[in-house]
Each structure stands twice: as structure tokens, then as C-alpha cells.
C-alpha positions in Angstrom: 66.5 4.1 -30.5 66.2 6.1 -27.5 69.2 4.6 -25.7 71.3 5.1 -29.1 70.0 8.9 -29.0 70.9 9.3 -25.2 73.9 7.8 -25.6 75.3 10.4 -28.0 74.0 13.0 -26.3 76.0 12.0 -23.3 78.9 11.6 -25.1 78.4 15.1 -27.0 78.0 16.8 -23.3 80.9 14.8 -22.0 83.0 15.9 -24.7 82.0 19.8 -24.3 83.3 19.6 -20.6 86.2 18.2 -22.1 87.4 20.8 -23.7 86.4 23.6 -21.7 88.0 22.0 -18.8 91.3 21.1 -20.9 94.5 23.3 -19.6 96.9 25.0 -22.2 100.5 25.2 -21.9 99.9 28.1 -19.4 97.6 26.4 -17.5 93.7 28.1 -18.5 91.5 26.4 -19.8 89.5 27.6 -22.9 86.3 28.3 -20.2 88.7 30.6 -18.0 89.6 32.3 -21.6 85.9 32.7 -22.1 84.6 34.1 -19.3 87.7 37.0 -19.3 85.8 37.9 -22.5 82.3 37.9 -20.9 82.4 41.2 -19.9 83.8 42.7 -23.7 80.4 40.4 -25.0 78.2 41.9 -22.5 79.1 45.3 -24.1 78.7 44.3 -27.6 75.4 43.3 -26.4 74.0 46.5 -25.1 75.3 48.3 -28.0 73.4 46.2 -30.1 70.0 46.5 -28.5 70.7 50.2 -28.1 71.0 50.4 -32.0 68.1 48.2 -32.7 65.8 50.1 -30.3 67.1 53.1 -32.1 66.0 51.4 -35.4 69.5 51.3 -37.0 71.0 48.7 -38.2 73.7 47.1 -35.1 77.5 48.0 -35.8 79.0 44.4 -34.5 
């Protein structure tokens, strides 16, 4: 049973990497794509925890 479990597992990481590492017809890949928006989600972030510290309810 364990060997079945790690098995999928393996496959499921494998399979991630995949498709981060997979290059479009412009040559990124979708992890390039999401770590240019990193820095937009980093904001979101703080404005989130500044409205929850406020005790509003976060504007997403």
C-alpha cells in the first residue's frame, strides 16, 4: 500500500514540474508567468491583513 501511495505521489510531483517547466509558443513557462505576478500577490496580501487588522472585511 505504501509503495502504491508513493508512487502516485511521485508521479503527482513529477507532473507539477511538468507543467511549470513547459514553454509556450513565446518561450515562458507558466512558473516564469507566475513569479512576474508575485509581486501584484504580495500586494494583495498586505492589503488584506491591513483590512483584517482594521477589522473590515478584505476588498480582494
Amino acid at each position: 500500500m505504501g509503495f502504491i501511495r508513493n508512487a502516485i505521489i511521485g508521479i503527482a510531483i513529477f507532473e507539477g514540474i511538468k507543467y511549470l517547466t513547459k514553454k509556450d509558443v513565446l518561450g515562458t513557462s507558466n512558473f516564469e508567468k507566475i513569479k512576474e505576478q508575485v509581486p501584484e500577490y504580495i500586494e494583495k496580501a498586505k492589503v488584506a491583513t491591513e483590512d483584517i487588522r482594521a477589522g473590515r472585511l478584505p476588498q480582494v
